[in-house]
Every structure is written in structure tokens, then in C-alpha cells.
VEXVO-292209 format. One record per residue (C-alpha): residue number from 0; residue in three letters; chain; x, y, z. Coordinates in steps of 0.001 Angstrom, whole numbers, always signed. Last residue first. Example, Ala and Ser with C-alpha at 12.3 -4.5 7.8 and 13.67 -1.06 7.14 Angstrom:
! VEXVO-292209
> num|residuo|cadena|X|Y|Z
> 1|SER|A|+13670|-1060|+7140
> 0|ALA|A|+12300|-4500|+7800
! end
This chain:
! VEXVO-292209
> num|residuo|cadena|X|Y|Z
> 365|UNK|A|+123549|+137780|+131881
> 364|UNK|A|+124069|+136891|+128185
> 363|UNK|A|+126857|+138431|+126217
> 362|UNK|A|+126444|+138975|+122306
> 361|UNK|A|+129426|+139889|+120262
> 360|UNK|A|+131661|+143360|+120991
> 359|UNK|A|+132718|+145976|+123593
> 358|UNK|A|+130797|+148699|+124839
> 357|UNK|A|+127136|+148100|+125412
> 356|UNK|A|+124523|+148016|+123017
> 355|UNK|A|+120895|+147410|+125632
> 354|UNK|A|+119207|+144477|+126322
> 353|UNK|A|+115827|+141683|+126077
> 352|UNK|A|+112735|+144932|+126388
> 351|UNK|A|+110134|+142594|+124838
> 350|UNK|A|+107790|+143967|+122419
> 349|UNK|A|+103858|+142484|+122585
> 348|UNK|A|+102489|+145997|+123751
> 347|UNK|A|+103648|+147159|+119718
> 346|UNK|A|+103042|+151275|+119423
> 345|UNK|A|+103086|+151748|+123867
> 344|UNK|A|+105764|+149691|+123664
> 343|UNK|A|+107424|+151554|+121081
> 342|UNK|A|+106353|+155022|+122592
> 341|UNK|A|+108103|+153693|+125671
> 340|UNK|A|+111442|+152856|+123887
> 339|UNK|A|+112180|+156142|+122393
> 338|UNK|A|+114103|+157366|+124769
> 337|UNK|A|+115947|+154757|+125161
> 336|UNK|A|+117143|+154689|+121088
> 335|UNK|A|+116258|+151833|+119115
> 334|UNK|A|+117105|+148694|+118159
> 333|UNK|A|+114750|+146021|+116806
> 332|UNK|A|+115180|+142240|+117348
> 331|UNK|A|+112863|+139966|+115061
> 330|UNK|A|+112357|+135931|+116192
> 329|UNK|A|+112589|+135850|+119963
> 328|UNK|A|+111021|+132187|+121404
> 327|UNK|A|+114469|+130326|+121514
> 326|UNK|A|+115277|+131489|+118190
> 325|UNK|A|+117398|+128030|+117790
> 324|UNK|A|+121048|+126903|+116681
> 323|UNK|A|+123811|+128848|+117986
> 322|UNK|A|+121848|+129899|+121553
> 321|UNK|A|+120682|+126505|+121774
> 320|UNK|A|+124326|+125524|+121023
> 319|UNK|A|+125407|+128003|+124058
> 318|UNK|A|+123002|+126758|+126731
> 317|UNK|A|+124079|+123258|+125566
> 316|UNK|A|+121725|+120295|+124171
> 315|UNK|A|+121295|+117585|+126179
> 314|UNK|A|+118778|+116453|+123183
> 313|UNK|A|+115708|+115756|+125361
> 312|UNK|A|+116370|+118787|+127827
> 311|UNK|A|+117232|+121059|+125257
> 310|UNK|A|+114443|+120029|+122834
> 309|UNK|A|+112019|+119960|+125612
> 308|UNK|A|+112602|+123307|+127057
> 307|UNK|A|+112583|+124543|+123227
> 306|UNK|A|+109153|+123238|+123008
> 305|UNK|A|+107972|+125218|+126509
> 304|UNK|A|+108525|+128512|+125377
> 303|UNK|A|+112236|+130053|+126476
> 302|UNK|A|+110450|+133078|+129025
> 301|UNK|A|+111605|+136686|+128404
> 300|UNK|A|+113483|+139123|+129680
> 299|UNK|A|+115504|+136932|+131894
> 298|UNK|A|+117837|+135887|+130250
> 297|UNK|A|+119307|+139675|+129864
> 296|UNK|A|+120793|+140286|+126659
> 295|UNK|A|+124244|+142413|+126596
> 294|UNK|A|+124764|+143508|+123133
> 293|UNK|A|+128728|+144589|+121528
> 292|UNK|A|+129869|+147402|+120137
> 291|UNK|A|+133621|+148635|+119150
> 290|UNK|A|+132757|+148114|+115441
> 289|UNK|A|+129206|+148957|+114223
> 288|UNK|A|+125983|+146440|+115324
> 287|UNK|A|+124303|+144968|+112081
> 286|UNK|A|+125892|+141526|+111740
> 285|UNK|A|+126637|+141567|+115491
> 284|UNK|A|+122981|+140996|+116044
> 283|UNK|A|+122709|+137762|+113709
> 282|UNK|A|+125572|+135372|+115302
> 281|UNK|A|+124851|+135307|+118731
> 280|UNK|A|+121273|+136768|+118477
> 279|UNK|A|+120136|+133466|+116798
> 278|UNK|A|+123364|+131799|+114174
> 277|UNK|A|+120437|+130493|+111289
> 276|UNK|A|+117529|+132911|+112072
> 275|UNK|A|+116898|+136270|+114229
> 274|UNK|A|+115872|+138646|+111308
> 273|UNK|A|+117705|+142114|+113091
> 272|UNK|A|+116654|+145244|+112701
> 271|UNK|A|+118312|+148580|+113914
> 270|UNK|A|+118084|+151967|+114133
> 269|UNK|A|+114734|+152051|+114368
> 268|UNK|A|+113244|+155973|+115101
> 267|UNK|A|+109429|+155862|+116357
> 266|UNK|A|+106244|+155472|+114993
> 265|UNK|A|+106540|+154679|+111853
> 264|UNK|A|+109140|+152346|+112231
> 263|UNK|A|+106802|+150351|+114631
> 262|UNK|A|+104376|+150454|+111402
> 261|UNK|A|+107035|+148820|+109254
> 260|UNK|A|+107944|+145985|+111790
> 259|UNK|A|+104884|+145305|+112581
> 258|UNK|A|+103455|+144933|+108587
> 257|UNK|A|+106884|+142972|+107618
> 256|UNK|A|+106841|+140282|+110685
> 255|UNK|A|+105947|+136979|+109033
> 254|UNK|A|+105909|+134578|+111735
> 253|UNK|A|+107073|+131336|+110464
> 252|UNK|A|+104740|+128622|+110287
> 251|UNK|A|+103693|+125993|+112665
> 250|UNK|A|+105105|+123099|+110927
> 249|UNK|A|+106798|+122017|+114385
> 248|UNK|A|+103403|+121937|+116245
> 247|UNK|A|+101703|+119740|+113851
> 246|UNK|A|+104676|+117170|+113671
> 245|UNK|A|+104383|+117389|+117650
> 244|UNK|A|+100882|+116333|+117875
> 243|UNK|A|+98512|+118829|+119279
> 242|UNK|A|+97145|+119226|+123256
> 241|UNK|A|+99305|+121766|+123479
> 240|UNK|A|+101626|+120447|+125682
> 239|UNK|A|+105478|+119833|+125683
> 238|UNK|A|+105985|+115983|+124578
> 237|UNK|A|+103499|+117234|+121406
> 236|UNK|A|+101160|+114102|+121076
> 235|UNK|A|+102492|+111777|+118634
> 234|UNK|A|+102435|+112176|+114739
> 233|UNK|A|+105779|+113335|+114406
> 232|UNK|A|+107223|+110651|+116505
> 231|UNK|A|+109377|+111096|+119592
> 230|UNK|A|+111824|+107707|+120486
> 229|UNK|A|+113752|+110693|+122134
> 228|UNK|A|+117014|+110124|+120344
> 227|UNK|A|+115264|+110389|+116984
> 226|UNK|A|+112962|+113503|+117913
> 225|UNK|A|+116339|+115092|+119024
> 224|UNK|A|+117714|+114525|+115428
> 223|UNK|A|+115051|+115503|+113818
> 222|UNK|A|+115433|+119101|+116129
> 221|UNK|A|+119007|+118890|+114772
> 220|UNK|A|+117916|+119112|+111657
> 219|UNK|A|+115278|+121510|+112052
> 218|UNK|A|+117428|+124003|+113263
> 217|UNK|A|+116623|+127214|+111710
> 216|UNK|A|+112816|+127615|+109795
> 215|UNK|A|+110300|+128929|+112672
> 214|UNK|A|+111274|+126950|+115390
> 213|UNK|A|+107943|+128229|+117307
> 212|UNK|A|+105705|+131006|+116377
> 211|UNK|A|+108524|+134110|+117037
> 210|UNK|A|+108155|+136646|+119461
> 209|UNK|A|+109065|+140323|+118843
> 208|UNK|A|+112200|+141341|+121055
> 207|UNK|A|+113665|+144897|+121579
> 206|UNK|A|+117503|+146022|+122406
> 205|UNK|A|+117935|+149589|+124111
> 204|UNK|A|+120417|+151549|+122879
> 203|UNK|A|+122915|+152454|+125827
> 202|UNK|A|+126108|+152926|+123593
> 201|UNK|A|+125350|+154114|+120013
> 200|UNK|A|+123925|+152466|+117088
> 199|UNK|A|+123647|+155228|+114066
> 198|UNK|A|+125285|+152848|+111521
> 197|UNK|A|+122634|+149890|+112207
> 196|UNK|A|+121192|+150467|+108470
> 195|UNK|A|+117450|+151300|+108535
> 194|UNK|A|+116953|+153376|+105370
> 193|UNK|A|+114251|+155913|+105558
> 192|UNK|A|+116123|+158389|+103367
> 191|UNK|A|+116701|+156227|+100767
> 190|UNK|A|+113326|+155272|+100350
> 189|UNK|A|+112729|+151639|+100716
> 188|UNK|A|+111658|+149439|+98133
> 187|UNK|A|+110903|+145285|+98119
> 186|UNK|A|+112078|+142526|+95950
> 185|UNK|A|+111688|+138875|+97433
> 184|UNK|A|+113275|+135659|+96268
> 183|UNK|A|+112364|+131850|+97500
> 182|UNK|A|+113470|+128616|+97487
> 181|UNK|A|+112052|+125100|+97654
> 180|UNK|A|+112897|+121465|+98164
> 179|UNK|A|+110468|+118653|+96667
> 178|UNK|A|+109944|+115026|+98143
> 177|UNK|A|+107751|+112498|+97470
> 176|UNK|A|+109808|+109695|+96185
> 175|UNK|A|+113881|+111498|+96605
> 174|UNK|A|+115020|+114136|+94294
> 173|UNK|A|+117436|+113953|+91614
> 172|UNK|A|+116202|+110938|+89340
> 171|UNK|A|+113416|+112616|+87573
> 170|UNK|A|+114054|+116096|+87222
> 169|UNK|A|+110609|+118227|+87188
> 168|UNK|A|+111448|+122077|+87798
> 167|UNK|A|+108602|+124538|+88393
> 166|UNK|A|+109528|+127966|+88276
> 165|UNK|A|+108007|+131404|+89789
> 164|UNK|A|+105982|+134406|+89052
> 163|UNK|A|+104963|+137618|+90104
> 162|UNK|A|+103292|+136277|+93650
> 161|UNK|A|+102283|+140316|+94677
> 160|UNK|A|+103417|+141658|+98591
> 159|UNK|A|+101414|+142644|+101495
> 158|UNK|A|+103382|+140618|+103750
> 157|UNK|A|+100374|+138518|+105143
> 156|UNK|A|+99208|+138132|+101597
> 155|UNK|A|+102654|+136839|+100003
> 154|UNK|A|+102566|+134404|+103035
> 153|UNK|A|+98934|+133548|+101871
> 152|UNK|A|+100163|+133564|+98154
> 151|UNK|A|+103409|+131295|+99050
> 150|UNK|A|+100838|+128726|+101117
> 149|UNK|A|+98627|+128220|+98417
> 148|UNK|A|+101751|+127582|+96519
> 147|UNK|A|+102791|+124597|+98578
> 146|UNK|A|+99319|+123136|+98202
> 145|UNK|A|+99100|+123143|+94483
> 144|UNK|A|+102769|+121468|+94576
> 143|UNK|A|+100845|+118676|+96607
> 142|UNK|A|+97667|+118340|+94647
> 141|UNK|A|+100250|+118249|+91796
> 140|UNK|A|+102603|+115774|+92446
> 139|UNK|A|+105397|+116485|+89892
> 138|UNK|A|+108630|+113954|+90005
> 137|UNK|A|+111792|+114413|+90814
> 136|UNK|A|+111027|+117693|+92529
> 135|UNK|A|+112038|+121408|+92122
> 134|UNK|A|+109835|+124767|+93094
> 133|UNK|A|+111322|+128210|+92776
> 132|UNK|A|+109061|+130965|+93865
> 131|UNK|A|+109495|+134458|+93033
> 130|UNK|A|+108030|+137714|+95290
> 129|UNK|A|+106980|+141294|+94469
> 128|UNK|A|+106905|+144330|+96220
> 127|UNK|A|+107924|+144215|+99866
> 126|UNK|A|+108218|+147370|+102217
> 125|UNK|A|+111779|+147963|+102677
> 124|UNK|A|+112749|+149177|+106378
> 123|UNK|A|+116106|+147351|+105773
> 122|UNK|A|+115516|+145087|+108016
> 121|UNK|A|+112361|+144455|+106195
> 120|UNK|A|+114548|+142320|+103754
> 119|UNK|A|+115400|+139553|+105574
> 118|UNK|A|+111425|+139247|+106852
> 117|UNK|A|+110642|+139392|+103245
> 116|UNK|A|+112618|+136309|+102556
> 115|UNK|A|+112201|+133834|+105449
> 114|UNK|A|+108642|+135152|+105743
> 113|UNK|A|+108097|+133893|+102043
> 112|UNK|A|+109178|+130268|+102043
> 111|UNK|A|+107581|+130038|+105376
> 110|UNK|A|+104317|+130030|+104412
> 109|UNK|A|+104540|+128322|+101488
> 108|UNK|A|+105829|+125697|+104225
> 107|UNK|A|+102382|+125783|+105340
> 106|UNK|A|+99899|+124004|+102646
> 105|UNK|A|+101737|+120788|+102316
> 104|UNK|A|+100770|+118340|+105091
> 103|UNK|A|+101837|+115103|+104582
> 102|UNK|A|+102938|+114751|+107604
> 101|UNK|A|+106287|+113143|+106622
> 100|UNK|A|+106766|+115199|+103913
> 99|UNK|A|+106131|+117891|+105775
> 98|UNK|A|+108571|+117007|+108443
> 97|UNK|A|+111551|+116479|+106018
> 96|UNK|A|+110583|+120029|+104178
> 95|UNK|A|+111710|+121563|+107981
> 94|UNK|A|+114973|+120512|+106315
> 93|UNK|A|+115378|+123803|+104715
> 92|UNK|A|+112733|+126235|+104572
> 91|UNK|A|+114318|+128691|+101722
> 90|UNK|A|+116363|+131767|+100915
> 89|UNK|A|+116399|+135028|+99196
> 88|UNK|A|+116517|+138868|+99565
> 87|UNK|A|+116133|+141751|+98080
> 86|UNK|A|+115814|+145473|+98368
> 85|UNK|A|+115366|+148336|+95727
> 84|UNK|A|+116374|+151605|+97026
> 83|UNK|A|+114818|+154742|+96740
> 82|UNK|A|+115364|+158192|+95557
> 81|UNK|A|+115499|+156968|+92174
> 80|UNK|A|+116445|+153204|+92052
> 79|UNK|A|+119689|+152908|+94223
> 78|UNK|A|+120356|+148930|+94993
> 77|UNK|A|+119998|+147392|+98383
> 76|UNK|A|+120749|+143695|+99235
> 75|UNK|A|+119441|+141711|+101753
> 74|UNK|A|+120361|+140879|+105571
> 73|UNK|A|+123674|+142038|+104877
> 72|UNK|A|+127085|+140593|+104147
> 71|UNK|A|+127520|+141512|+100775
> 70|UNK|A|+129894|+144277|+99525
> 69|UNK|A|+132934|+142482|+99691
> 68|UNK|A|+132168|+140252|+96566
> 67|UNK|A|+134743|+137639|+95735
> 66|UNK|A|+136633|+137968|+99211
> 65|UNK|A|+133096|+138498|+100863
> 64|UNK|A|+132548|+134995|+99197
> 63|UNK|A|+134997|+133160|+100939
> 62|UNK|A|+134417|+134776|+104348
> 61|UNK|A|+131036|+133556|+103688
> 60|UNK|A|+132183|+129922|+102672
> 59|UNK|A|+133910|+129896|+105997
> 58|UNK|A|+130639|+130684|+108266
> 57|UNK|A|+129189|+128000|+106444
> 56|UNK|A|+131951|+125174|+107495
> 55|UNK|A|+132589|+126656|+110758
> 54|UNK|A|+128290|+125781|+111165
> 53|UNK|A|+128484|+122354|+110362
> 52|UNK|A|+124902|+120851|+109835
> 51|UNK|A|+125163|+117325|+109861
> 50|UNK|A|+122915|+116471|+113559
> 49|UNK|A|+126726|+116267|+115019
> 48|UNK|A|+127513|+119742|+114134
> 47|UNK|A|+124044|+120883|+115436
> 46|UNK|A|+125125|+119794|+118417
> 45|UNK|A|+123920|+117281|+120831
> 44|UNK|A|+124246|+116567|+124519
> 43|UNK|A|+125844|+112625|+125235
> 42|UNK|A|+123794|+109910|+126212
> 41|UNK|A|+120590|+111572|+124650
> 40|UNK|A|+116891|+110464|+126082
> 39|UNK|A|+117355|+112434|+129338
> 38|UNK|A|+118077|+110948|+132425
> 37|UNK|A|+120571|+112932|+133754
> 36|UNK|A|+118276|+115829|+133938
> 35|UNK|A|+118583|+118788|+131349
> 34|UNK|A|+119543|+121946|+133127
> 33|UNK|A|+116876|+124348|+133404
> 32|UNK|A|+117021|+127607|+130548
> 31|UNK|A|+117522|+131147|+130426
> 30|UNK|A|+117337|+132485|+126911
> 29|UNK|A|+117852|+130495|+124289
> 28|UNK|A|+119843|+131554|+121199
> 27|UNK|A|+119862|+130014|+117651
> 26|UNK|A|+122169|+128521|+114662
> 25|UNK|A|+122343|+128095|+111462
> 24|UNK|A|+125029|+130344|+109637
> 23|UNK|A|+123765|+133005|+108337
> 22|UNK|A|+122167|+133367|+105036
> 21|UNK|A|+123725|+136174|+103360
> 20|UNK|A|+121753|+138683|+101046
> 19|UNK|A|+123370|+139212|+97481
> 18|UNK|A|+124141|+142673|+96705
> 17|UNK|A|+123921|+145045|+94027
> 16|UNK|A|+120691|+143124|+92282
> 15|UNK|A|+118989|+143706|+89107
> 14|UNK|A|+116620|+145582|+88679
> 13|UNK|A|+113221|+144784|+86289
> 12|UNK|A|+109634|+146613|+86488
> 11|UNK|A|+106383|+145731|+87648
> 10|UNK|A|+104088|+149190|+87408
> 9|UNK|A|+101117|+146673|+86877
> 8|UNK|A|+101561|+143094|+87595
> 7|UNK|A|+102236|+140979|+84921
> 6|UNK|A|+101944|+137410|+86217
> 5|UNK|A|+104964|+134390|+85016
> 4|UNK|A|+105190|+130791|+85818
> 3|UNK|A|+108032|+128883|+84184
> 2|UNK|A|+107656|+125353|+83754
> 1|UNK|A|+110688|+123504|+83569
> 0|UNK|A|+110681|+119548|+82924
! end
């Protein structure tokens, strides 16, 4: 069954899209972190490889589809509409689903759904319009679908954006007892002339954190796969304080950054924005950092919050993977000019100064 949800909104109008946004390949980067002891819960460290997620795999099928496409790549994708640009952007929650499902706690993904999309396409210094939901299960619960999309209109809410419309799909046989999987698509609009691009990155740029909420929506399957080797359950006090469980902690939901982001690009000149999901800094600065540059991140800018401690130490888990696989406690990276970086501080106090562009290329951590 297909049930197609529609809302007129006034002024709504129809684009289509010049370029597909590009989810990254999962991954993450810690900062600084204490070497597991010996007798952690993992023989061997884990990978997010070895949880099922393959991360050469993904990064192949986007070298694929650049061949079919070349102009994608980006966080979102622009196309002119007068003297602006419509921007959008899709994606999901992934396999943090598995941990609602297993809470039985609905009403946050929604949540997530949207920050995963409008966060991709505030990079561009696009204010959000309009959002879609797709919703898919074998088999309709409704008090539980009604709780997904009172999460979507509180995400839509915090972003400042309308719930157009969205589709229900009912395909009995496909999904799992229970279960349900999710995407979502934003549309926003940026004037052309306040386009945040990366092009104007220069040498000695200085490199700014926002902090994220927790895992946000990267990683979750190796994180189930670290609650596995740990003997942790979802319903048992958080390992790393709190004083909640640790199902309650994961769900926190991801930080939906459009209304800081815009008004620090009000106040002073962004080159740069960065969504810091699937590949962390490693893999999602480089993506809008021109050729011959590179990002040096200091460690210790910032402190790696005490649930990524415990999923490194639990799951043995590399500096690097973490880095590959997790925000590590940074979950929106703005670049600007050093000159400008006191007014930004003194616009957003909760920034953290993590780098500068350097000479060279990739991320390097010191």
C-alpha cells in the first residue's frame, strides 16, 4: 500500500534537481583519545568493515557515479532559480532505526531524518524551504508511524522549514516484524551571491567546530557491534555516565544546526561548511577544501565526550577508524578567514577553534 501525503503551502513551487547530494562514506574522527586497556571486551579492535559497513565499497560507487554524473559530489545540489539557487539534499538514519526498534521509542528519529538533510544543505548557506518524508514498512503500525512524524515536524520546526508532504509505503513481506526504514529530502534557497562554496579557501584559514549531541546518525553499526562485544544492553545504565540507559543516550537526536549556522554567516564571511557525518573530518573536509590544501586539526582543541571513550575502549577501536567512523563530539566545521575568527566567537561562544588550511592535502592530526 502507498499513501501519498501532500500540504499546499503557499508560494510552493516545483524544481527539479541539478545535482544529487553524496552521502559520504561512513566514517568519523576522534580527537585525542587513551589507549584501550588490554582488557577490554573485544579480542581484536573493530572496524566498521568488520561491523558490515565497507567503506572502499561506498567510496567506489561514488567514483562510479561521478563517471555518470560529474557534477555531483557536494553536500547538496544547487540549481539557478532567479538570482538564487535552489538547494537539496537527501538521506536517512540508517541503522540507528535498529535501536529504536528495540526501545521502542519512536518519536526521535523524525528528528534525525531532517537534520541529516537540512544540515547537508546549509553548507551551502541555503535556508530550508520545504521537506519530504518517505516512510516504508511491511506492515503499518500507526501509533508508531504517528510517532516518527511527530518527530519530522519538530525537526522541520527546529530548521524553520514546512513538512510538504511525504509517502507511506506498506509491503508486506519486505521488512522485518516491527521495523520501518526512512528517508528524507530537503529543498532550501540561497542567493547566488551568498553562496558558501569552499573556492575562496586560502592558506592559514582558521578551522571552527560546533558540537554535535552524541553519534548523531554515522556509525551505528559498528556501535551495535561494540554493545555486542561488551555484553552492553540498550536498556542498561549508560557504561559512560549520565545517569540514563545507554539505548536512551544513543537516540539522542541529531543536532540540527541550520539557524547557527545561518546567523554565524551573518555575521562574518564563511568560506566553508562542512556536515561532519559518514567519513568525519577525514573524509568530509577535503570534500570542500580546493586542490593543493590540506587541514591540520589539533587533538587537543576539544575533549572526545565520554561515550566515544567507551566505544573506543570497549570495541579496541583505532585512533584512525574512530576518526573514519564517528563525529567524535564535532558535528559542523566552518571555515573562515583569521581575521574574522574573533567576531565568530564572540557571534557563537560554543565554537571550537580545531585548525587552520595548511599546504598540502587530506586531514592531519597533531
Amino acid at each position: 500500500m502507498h499513501l501519498t501525503r501532500q500540504h499546499v503551502a503557499s508560494g510552493a513551487c516545483q524544481a527539479r534537481r541539478a545535482r544529487a547530494a553524496v552521502v559520504a562514506a561512513p566514517g568519523g574522527r576522534p580527537r585525542h583519545a587513551a589507549r584501550p586497556p588490554a582488557a577490554t571486551a573485544a579480542p581484536e579492535g573493530l572496524s566498521y568493515k568488520a561491523a558490515g559497513v565497507d567503506i572502499a565499497a561506498g567510496d567506489e560507487l561514488v567514483r562510479r557515479i561521478q563517471k555518470l554524473n560529474p557534477s555531483i559530489g557536494g553536500f547538496s545540489g544547487l540549481v539557478p532559480f532567479g538570482d538564487s539557487f535552489l538547494v537539496a539534499g537527501t538521506d536517512g538514519v540508517g541503522t540507528k532505526l535498529k535501536l529504536a526498534f528495540d526501545m521502542n521509542k519512536h518519536d526521535t528519529v523524525g528528528i534525525d531524518l531532517v537534520a541529516m538533510s537540512v544540515n547537508d544543505i546549509v553548507t551551502s548557506g541555503a535556508a530550508p524551504m520545504f521537506f519530504l518524508d518517505y516512510y516504508a514498512t511491511g506492515a503499518l503500525d500507526v501509533d508508531a508511524a504517528e510517532q516518527v512524524i511527530k518527530g519530522i515536524v519538530e525537526g522541520c520546526r527546529q530548521s524553520g522549514c514546512q513538512l510538504l508532504g511525504g509517502e507511506t509505503a506498506e509491503m508486506p513481506g519486505f521488512y522485518a516484524a516491527g521495523e520501518y526504514d526512512l528517508a528524507g529530502f530537503a529543498v532550501g534557497s540561497v542567493k547566488q551571491d551568498r553562496v558558501i562554496d569552499g573556492k575562496s579557501i586560502a592558506p592559514g584559514d582558521v578551522v571552527l567546530g560546533m558540537a554535535s549531541s552524541g553519534v548523531h546518525s554515522n556509525g551505528f553499526s559498528l556501535v551495535r557491534k561494540v554493545l555486542e562485544v561488551s555484553g552492553t544492553s540498550l536498556h542498561d545504565p549508560a557504561p559512560w555516565g549520565g545517569g540514563i540507559t545507554a539505548g536512551a543516550a544513543l537516540l539522542e537526536p541529531t543536532v540540527i544546526y541550520v539557524k547557527r549556522v545561518l546567523a554565524l554567516h551573518d555575521k562574518v564571511p564563511v568560506k566553508g561548511l562542512v556536515h561532519i557525518t559518514g567519513g568525519g573530518m577525514t573524509e568530509n573536509i577535503p570534500r570542500v577544501i580546493p586542490k593543493g590544501l590540506g587541514v591540520q586539526i589539533s587533538t587537543s582543541a576539544w575533549a572526545l565526550p565520554p561515550m566515544f571513550q567507551w566505544i573506543q575502549e570497549s570495541g579496541r577501536i583505532s585512533d584512525a577508524e574512530m576518526r573514519r567512523t564517528f563525529n567524535c563530539g564535532i558535528g559542523m566545521v566552518a571555515v573562515v578567514p583569521p581575521e574574522a575568527v574573533a567576531a565568530a566567537k564572540q557571534a557563537d561562544p560554543g565554537l571550537f577553534e580545531l585548525g587552520k588550511v595548511v599546504t598540502g592535502s587530506g586531514v592531519t592530526y597533531v
